[in-house]
N, C-alpha and C positions, 0 to 999 in steps of 0.2 A: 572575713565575713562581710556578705553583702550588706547594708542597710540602708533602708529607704522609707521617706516620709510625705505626710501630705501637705503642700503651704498651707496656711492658713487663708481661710474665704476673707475674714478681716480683719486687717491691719492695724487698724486704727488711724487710717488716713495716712500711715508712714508707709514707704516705699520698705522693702527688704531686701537690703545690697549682700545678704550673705547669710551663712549659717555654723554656726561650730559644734563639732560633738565630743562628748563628756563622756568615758568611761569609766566604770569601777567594779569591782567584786563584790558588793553588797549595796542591797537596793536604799538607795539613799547616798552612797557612799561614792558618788561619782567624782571624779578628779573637779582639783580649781582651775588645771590646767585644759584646753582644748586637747584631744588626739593628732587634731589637722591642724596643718602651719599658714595654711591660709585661709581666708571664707571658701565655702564652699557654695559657689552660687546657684549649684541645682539640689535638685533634693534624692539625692545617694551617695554612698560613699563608703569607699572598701577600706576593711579596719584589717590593716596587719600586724602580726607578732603578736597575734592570740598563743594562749596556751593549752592545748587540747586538756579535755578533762575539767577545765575549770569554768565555771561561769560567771558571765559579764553582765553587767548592768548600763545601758546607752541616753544619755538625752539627749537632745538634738536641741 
């Protein structure tokens, strides 16, 4: 599954060196762990070993 998102316009004066995304099966219920092993330094990123049928919950 594709996904992709917008930076944010402000920071808060901080640079953003990365991003991680959070899956789960119920809204709320997003993993403590990241999905990705690195930052992700653009804003998309392909989530694999979905399982048809079921639905996903993502934060970025």
């Amino acid at each position: 599954m594709a996904l992709s998102w917008t930076a944010p316009t402000n920071t808060g004066g901080s640079a953003i060196t990365g991003y991680d995304v959070y899956e789960g099966t119920t809204t709320g219920g997003e993993s403590a762990a990241a999905v990705n092993t690195t930052a992700i330094t653009g804003t998309s990123y392909t989530v694999t070993g979905l399982t048809n049928g079921t639905t996903y919950y993502f934060t970025v």
